[in-house]
One Martini backbone bead per residue (centre of mass of N, CA, C, O) as a GRO file, in nm:
protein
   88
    1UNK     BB    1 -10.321   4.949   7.525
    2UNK     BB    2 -10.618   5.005   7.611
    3UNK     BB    3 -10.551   5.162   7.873
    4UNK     BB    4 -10.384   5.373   7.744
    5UNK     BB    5 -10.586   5.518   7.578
    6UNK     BB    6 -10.767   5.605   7.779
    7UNK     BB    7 -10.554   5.799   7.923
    8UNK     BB    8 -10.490   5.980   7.697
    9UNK     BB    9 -10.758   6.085   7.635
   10UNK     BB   10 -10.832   6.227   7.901
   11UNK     BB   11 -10.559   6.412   7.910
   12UNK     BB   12 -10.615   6.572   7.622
   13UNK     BB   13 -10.875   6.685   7.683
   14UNK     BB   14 -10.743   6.815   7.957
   15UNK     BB   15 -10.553   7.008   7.757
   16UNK     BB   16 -10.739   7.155   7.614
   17UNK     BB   17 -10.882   7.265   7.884
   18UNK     BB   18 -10.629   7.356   8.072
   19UNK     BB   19 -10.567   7.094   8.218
   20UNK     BB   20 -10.470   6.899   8.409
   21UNK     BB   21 -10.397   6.539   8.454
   22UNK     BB   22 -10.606   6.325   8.589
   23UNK     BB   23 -10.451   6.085   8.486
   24UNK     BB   24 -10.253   5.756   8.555
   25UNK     BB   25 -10.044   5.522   8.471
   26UNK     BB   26  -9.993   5.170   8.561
   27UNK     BB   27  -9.772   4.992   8.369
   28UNK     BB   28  -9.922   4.769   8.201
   29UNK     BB   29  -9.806   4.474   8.042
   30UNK     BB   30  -9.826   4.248   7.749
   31UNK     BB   31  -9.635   3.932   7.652
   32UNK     BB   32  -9.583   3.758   7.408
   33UNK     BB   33  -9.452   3.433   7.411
   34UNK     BB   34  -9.316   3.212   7.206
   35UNK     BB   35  -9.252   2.870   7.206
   36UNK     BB   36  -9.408   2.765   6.949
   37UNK     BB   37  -9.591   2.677   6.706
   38UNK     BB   38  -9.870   2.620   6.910
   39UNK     BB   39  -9.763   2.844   7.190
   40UNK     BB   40  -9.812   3.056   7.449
   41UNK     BB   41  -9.729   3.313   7.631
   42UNK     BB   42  -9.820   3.539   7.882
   43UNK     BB   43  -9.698   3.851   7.987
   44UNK     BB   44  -9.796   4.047   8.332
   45UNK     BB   45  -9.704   4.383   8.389
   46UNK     BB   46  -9.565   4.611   8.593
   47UNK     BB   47  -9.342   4.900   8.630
   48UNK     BB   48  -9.199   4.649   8.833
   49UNK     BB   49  -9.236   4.343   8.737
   50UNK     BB   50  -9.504   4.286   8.838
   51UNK     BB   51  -9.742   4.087   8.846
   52UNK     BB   52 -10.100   4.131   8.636
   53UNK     BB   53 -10.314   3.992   8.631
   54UNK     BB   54 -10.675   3.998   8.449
   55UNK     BB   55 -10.760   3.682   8.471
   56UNK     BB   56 -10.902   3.514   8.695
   57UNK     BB   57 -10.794   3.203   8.682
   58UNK     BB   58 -10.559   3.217   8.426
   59UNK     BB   59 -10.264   3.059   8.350
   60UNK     BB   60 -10.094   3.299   8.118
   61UNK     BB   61  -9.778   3.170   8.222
   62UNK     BB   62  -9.902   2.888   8.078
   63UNK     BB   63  -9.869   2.719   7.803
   64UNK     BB   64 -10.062   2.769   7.535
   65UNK     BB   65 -10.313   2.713   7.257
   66UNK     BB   66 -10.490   2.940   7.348
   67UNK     BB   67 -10.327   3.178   7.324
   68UNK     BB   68 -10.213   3.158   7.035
   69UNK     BB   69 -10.518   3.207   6.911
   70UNK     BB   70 -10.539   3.492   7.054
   71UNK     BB   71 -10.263   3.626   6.918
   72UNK     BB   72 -10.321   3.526   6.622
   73UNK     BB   73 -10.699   3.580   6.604
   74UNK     BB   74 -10.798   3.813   6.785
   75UNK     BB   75 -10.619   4.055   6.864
   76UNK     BB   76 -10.583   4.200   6.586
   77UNK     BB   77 -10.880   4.265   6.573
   78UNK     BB   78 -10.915   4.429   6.824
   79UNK     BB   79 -10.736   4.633   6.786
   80UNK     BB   80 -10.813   4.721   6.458
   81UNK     BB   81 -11.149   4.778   6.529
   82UNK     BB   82 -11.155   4.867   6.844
   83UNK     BB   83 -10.890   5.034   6.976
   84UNK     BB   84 -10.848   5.259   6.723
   85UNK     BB   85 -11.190   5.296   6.717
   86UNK     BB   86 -11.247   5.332   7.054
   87UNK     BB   87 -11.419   5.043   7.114
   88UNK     BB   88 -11.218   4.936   7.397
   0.00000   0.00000   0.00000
C-alpha cells in the first residue's frame, strides 16, 4: 500500500498541472496468510506473482510468530497513524 500511494500522489500531481504521469507501479503486493492462532507468513509478490521479498535474508515466506505480531499490532498502527497521513 505504502508504494501504491506514493505513485498515485506523483501522479495526481502530475495531472493537476496537465503532465502525463511520471510514475509507474510495479504491481508489488504482499498478503498476511494466517497459519495458525499465532503464526503468519507473508507472502510478497509482483503482478506477475513472482516472488518480490523487501527485506533482504528475512524468510518472511515461513511461518513466524514475529510476523504474527508484525501484522497484528504493527501494521495496523503504520497504516493508521503513518501510510494515510502520507509520513511514510
Amino acid at each position: 500500500m505504502r508504494k501504491q500511494t506514493k505513485v498515485l500522489a506523483k501522479n495526481l500531481m502530475a495531472a493537476r498541472k496537465g503532465n502525463l504521469p511520471p510514475e509507474k507501479y510495479n504491481g508489488y503486493a504482499e498478503c498476511p496468510f494466517t497459519v495458525s492462532r499465532s503464526t503468519v507468513v507473508f507472502a510478497e509478490f509482483d503482478d506477475q506473482y513472482q516472488p518480490m521479498p523487501t527485506i533482504p535474508k528475512v524468510p518472511t515466506w515461513k511461518e513466524s510468530r514475529a510476523s504474527w505480531v508484525v501484522d497484528r499490532d504493527i501494521f495496523p498502527q503504520v497504516y493508521w497513524n503513518l501510510i494515510l497521513k502520507g509520513r511514510a
